[in-house]
NULOLUM-868183 format. One record per residue (C-alpha): y negated, z negated, x; residue in one letter. Coordinates in pm, 1 decimal, padded with zeros to 6 digits. Layout:
<sites>
<site><py>Y</py><pz>Z</pz><px>X</px><residu>A</residu></site>
...
</sites>
This chain:
<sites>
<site><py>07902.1</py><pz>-08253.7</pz><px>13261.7</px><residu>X</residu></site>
<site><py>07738.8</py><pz>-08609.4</pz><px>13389.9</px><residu>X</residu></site>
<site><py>08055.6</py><pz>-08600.5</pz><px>13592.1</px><residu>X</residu></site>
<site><py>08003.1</py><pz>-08317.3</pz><px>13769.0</px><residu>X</residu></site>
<site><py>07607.1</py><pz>-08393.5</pz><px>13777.5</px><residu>X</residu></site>
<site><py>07710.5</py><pz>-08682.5</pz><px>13947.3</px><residu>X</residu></site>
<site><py>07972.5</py><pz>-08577.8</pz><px>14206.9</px><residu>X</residu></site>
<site><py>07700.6</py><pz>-08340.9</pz><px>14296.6</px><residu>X</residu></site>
<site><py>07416.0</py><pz>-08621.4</pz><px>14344.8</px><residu>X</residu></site>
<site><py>07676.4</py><pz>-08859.5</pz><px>14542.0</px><residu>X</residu></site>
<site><py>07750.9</py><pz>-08524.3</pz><px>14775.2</px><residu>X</residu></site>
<site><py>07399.3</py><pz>-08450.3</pz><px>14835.5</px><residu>X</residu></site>
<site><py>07259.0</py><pz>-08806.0</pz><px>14896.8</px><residu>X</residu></site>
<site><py>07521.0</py><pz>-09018.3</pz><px>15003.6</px><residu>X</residu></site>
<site><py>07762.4</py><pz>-08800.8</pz><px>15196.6</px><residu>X</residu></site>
<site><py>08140.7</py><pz>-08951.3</pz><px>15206.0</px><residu>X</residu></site>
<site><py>08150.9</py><pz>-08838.3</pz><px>15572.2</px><residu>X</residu></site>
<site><py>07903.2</py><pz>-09007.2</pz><px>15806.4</px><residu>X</residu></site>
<site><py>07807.5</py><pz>-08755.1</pz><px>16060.0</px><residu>X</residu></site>
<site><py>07763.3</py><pz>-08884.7</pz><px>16449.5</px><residu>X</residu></site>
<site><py>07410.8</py><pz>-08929.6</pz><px>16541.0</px><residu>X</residu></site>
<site><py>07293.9</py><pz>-08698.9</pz><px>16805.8</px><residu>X</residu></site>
<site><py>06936.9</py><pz>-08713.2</pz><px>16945.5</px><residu>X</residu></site>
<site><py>06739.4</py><pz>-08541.9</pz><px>17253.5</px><residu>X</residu></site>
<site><py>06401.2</py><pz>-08651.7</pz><px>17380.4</px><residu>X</residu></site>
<site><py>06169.1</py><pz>-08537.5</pz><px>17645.2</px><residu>X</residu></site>
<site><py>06026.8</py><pz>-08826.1</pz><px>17835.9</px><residu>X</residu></site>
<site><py>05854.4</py><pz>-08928.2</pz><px>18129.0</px><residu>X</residu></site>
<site><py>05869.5</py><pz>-09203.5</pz><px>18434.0</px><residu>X</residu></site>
<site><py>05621.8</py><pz>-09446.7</pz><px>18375.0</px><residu>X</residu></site>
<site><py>05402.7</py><pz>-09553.5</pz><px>18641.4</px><residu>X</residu></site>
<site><py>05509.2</py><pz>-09859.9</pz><px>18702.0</px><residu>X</residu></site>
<site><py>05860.4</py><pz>-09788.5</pz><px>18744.0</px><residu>X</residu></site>
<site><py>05756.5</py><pz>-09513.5</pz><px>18971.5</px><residu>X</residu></site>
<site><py>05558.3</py><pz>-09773.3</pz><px>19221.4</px><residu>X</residu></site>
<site><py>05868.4</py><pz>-10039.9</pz><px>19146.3</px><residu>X</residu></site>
<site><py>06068.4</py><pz>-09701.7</pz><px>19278.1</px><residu>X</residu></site>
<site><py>05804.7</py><pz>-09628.1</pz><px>19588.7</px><residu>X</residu></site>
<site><py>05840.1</py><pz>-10001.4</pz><px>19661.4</px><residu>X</residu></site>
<site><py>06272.3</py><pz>-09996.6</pz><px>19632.7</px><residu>X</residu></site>
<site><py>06289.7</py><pz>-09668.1</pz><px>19835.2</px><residu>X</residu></site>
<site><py>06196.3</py><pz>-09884.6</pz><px>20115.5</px><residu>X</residu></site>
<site><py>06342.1</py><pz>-10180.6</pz><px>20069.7</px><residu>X</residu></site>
<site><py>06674.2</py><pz>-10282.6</pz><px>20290.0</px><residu>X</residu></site>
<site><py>06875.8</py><pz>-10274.3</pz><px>19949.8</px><residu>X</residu></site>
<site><py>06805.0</py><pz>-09919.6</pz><px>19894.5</px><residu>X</residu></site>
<site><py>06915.7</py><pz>-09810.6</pz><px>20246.2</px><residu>X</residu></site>
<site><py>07261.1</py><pz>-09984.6</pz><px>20226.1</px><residu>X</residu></site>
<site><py>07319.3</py><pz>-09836.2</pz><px>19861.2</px><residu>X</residu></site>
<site><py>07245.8</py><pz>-09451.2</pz><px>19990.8</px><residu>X</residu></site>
<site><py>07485.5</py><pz>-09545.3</pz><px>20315.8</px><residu>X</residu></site>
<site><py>07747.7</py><pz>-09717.2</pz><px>20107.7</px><residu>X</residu></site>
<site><py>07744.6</py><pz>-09441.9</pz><px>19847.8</px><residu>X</residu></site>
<site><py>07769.4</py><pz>-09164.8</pz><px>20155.4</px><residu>X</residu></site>
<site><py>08011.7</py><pz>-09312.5</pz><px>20374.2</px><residu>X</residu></site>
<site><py>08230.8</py><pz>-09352.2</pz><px>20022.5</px><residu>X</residu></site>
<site><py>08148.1</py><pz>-08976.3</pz><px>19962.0</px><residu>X</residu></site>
<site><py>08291.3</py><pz>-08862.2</pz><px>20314.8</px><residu>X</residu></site>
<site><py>08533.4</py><pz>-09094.6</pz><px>20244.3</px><residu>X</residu></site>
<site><py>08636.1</py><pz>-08957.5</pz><px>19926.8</px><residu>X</residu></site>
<site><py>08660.5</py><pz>-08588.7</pz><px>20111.0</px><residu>X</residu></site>
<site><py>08952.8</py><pz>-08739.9</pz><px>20310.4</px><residu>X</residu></site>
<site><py>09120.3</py><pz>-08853.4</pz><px>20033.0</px><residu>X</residu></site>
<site><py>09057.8</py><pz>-09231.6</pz><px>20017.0</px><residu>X</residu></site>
<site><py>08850.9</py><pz>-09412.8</pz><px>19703.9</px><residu>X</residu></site>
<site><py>08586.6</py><pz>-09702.6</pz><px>19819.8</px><residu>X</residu></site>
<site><py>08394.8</py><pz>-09919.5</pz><px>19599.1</px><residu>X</residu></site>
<site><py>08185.9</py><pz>-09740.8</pz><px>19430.5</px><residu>X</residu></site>
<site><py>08394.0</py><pz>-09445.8</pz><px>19355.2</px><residu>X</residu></site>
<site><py>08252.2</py><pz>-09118.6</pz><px>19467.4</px><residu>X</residu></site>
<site><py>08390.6</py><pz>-08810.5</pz><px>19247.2</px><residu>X</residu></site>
<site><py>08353.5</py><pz>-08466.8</pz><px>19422.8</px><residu>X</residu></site>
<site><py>08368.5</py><pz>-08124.1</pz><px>19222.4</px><residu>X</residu></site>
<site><py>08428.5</py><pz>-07867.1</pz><px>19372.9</px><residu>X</residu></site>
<site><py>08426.2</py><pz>-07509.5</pz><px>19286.2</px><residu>X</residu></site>
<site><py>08277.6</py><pz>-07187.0</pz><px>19404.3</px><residu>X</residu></site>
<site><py>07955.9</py><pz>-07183.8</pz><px>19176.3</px><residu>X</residu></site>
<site><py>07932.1</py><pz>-07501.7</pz><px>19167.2</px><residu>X</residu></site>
<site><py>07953.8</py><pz>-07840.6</pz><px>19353.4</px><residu>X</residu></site>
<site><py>07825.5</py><pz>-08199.6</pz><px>19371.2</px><residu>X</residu></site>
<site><py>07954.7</py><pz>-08558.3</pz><px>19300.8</px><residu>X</residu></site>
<site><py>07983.5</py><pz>-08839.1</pz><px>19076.4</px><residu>X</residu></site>
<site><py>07923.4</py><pz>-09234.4</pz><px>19168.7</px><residu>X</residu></site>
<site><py>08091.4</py><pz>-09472.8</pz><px>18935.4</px><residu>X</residu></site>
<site><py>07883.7</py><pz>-09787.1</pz><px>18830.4</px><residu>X</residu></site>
<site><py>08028.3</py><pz>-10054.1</pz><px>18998.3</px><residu>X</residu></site>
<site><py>08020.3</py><pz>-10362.9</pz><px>19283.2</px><residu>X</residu></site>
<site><py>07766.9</py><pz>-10364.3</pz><px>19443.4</px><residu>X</residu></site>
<site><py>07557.5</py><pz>-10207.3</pz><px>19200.4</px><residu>X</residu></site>
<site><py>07340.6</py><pz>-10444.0</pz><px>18904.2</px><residu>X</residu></site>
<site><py>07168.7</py><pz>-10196.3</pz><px>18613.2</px><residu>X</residu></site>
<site><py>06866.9</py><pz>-10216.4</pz><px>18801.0</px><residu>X</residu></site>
<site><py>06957.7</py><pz>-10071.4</pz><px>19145.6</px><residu>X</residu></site>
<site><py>07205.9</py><pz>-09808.1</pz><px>18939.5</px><residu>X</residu></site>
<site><py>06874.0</py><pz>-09676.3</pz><px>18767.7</px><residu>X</residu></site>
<site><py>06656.8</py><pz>-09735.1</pz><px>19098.0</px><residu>X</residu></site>
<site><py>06928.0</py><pz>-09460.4</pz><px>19238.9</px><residu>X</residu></site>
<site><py>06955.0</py><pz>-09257.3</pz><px>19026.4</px><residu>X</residu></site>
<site><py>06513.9</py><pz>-09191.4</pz><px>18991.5</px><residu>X</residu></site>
<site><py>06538.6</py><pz>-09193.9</pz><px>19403.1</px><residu>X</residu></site>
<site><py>06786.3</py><pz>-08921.9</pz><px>19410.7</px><residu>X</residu></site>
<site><py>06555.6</py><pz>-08709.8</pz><px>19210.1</px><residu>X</residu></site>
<site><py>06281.7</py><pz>-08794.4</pz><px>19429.9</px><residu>X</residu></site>
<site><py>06497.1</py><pz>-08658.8</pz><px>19761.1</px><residu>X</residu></site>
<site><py>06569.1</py><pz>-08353.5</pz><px>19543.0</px><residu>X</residu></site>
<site><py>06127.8</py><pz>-08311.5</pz><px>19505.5</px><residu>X</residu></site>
<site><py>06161.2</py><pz>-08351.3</pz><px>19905.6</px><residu>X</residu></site>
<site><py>06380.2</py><pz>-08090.3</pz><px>19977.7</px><residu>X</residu></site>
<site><py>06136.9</py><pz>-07830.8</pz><px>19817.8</px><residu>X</residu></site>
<site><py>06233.6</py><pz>-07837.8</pz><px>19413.1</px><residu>X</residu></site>
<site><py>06065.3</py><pz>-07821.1</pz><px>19116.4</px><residu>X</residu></site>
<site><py>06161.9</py><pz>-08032.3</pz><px>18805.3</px><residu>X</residu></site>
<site><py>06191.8</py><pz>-07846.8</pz><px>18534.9</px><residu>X</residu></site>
<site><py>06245.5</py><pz>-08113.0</pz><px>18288.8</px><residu>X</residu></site>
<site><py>06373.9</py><pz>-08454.5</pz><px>18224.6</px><residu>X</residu></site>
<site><py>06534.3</py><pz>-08563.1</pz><px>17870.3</px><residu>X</residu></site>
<site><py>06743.9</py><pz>-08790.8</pz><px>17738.4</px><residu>X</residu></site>
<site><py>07039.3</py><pz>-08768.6</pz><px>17463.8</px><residu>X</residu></site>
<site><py>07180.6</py><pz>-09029.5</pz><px>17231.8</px><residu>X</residu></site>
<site><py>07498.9</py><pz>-08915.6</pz><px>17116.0</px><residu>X</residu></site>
<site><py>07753.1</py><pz>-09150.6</pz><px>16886.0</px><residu>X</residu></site>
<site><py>08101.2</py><pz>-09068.1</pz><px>16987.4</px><residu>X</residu></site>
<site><py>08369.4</py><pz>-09285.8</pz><px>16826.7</px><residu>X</residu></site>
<site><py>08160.3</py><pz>-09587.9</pz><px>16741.4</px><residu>X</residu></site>
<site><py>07982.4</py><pz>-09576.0</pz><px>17149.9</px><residu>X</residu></site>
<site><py>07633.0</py><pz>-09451.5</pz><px>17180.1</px><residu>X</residu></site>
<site><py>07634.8</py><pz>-09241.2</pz><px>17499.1</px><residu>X</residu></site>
<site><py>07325.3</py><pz>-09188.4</pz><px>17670.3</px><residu>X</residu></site>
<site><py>07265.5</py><pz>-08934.8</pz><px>17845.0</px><residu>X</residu></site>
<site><py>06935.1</py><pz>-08868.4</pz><px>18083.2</px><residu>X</residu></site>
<site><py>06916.1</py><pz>-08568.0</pz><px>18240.6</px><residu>X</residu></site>
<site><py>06702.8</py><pz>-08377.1</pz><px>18560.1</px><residu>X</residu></site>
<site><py>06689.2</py><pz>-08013.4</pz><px>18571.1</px><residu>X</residu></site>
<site><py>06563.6</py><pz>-07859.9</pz><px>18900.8</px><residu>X</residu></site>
<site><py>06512.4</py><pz>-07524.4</pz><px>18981.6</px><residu>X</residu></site>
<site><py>06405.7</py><pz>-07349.6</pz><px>19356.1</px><residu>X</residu></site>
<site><py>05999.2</py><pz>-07288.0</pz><px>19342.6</px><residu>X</residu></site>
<site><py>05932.8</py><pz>-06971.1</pz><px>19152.5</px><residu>X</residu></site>
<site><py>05825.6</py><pz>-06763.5</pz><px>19458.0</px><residu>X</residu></site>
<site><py>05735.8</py><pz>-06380.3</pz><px>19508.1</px><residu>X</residu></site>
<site><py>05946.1</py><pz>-06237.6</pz><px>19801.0</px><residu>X</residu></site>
<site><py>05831.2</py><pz>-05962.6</pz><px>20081.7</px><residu>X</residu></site>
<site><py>05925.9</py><pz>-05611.3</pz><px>20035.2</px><residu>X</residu></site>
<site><py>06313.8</py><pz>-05591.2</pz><px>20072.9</px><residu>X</residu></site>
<site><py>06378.0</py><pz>-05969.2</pz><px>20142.0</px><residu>X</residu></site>
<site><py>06622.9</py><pz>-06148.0</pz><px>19870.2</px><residu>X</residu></site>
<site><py>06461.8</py><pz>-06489.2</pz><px>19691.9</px><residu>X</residu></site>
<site><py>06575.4</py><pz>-06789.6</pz><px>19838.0</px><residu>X</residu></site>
<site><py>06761.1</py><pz>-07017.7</pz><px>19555.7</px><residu>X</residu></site>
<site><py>06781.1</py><pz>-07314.4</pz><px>19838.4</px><residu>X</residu></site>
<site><py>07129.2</py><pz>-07491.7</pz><px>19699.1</px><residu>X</residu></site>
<site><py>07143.4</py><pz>-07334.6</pz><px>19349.2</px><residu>X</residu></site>
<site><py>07001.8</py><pz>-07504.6</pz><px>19060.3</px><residu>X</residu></site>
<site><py>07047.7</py><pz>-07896.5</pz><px>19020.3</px><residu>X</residu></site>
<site><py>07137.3</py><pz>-08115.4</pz><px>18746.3</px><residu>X</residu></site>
<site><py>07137.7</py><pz>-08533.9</pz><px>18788.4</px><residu>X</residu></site>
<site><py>07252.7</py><pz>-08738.3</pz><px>18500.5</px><residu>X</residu></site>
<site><py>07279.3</py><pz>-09077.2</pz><px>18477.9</px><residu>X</residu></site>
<site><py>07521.1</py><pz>-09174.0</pz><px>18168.8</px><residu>X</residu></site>
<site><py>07532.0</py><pz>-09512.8</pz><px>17968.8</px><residu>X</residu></site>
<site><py>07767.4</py><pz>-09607.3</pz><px>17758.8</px><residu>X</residu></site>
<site><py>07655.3</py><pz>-09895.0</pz><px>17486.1</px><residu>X</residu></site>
<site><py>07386.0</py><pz>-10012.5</pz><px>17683.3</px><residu>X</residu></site>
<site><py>07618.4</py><pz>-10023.5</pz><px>17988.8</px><residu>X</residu></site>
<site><py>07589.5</py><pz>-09794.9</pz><px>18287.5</px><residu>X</residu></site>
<site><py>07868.9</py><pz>-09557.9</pz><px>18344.5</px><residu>X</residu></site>
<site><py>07778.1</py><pz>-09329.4</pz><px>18602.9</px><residu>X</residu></site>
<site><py>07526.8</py><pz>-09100.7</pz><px>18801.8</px><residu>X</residu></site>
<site><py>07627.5</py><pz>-08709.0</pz><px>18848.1</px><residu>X</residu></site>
<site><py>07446.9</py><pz>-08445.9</pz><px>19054.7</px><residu>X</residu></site>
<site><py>07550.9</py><pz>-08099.1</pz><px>19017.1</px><residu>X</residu></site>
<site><py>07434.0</py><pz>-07818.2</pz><px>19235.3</px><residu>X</residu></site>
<site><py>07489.2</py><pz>-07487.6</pz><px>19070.2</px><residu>X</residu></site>
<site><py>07433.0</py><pz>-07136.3</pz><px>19193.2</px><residu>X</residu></site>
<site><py>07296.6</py><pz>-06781.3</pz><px>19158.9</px><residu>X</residu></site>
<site><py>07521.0</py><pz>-06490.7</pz><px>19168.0</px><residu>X</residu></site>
<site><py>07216.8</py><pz>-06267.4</pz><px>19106.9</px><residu>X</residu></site>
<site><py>07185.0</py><pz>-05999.7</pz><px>19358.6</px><residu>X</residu></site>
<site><py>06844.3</py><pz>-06038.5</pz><px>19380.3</px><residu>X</residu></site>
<site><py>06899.9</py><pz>-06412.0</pz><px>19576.0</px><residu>X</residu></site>
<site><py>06990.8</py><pz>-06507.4</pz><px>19917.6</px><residu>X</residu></site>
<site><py>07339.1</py><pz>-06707.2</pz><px>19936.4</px><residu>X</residu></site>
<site><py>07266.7</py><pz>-07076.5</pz><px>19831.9</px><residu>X</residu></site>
<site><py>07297.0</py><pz>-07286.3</pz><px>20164.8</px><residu>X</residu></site>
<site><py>07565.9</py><pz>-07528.3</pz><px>20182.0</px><residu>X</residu></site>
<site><py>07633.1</py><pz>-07839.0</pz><px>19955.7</px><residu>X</residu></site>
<site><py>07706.7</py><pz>-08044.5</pz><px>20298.7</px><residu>X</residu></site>
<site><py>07337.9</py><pz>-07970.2</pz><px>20354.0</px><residu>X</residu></site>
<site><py>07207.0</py><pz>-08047.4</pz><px>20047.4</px><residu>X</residu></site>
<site><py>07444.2</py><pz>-08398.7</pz><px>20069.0</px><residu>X</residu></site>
<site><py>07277.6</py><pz>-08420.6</pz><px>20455.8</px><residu>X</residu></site>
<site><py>06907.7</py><pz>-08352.7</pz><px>20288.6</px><residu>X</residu></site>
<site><py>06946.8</py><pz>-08637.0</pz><px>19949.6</px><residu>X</residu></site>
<site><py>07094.3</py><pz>-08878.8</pz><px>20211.5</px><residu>X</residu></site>
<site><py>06926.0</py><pz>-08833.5</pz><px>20600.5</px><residu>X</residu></site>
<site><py>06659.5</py><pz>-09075.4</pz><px>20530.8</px><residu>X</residu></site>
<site><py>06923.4</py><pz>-09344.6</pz><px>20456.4</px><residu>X</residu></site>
</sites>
């Protein structure tokens, strides 16, 4: 009987089989990295990254890879691209890019909707995941007009992989709902996070 009194107390307190940690926060930009942000948006650094990242985006469309790699995706709900940390990018400017892409997406007439972040342990890596959500501004449309749902709704992610960055993904996803316009173009959207640069 202790045996079995024991099994059972080795079961429920220290399981044999370590489960992978998996954690989601809400959280918020701090002030000071949103002036550091204001102050980067400007700055000639910033400009070159959004060109370099475009041109390599176009690029990418044609079929050739520059450094960083742009990923496309491509589908007919949904579209949008992935860069790949790498030359020239440092952790800091990665991150800078990744808050001032969310800041074009405010521009252009959205709404966040949240911003979280996930810790997930996936073979002995911590992933990190943080994560945008935009939506189009709740509106109320005239009689017999359709909502507008601008590109869709928009997801950015930047990923980090033990403490290292990995990448940044935007992904523009949209309505099939009767009730909505068509989503304009992803080219636009790309045109509208990028024509300042």
């Amino acid at each position: 009987m202790s045996s079995f009194l024991d099994d059972l107390f080795k079961k429920v307190f220290k399981p044999s089989d370590k489960s992978p940690m998996r954690l989601k926060e809400n959280f918020l930009i701090k002030e000071l990295e949103q002036t550091d942000l204001d102050l980067w948006i400007e700055s000639e650094e910033s400009a070159q990254l959004f060109a370099l990242v475009y041109k390599n985006y176009h690029f990418k469309r044609t079929g050739i890879n520059g450094q960083p790699q742009v990923h496309i995706f491509d589908s007919p709900y949904a579209n949008g691209f992935a860069v790949t940390y790498e030359n020239p990018f440092n952790a800091k400017s990665f991150s800078r890019l990744f808050l001032a892409f969310s800041q074009r997406l405010l521009a252009l007439g959205y709404e966040q909707v949240s911003l979280d972040r996930k810790f997930e342990e996936i073979n002995d890596r911590v992933k990190v995941t943080e994560k945008f959500y935009f939506k189009p501004p709740i509106q109320l449309p005239a009689e017999g007009e359709l909502i507008s749902q601008l590109y869709g709704n928009v997801s950015l992610e930047k990923v980090t992989i033990d403490n290292e960055p990995s990448y940044i993904k935007l992904l523009a996803t949209v309505y099939s709902d009767r009730l909505y316009q068509d989503a304009k173009s992803f080219d636009q959207l790309m045109d509208g996070i990028f024509e300042k640069y």
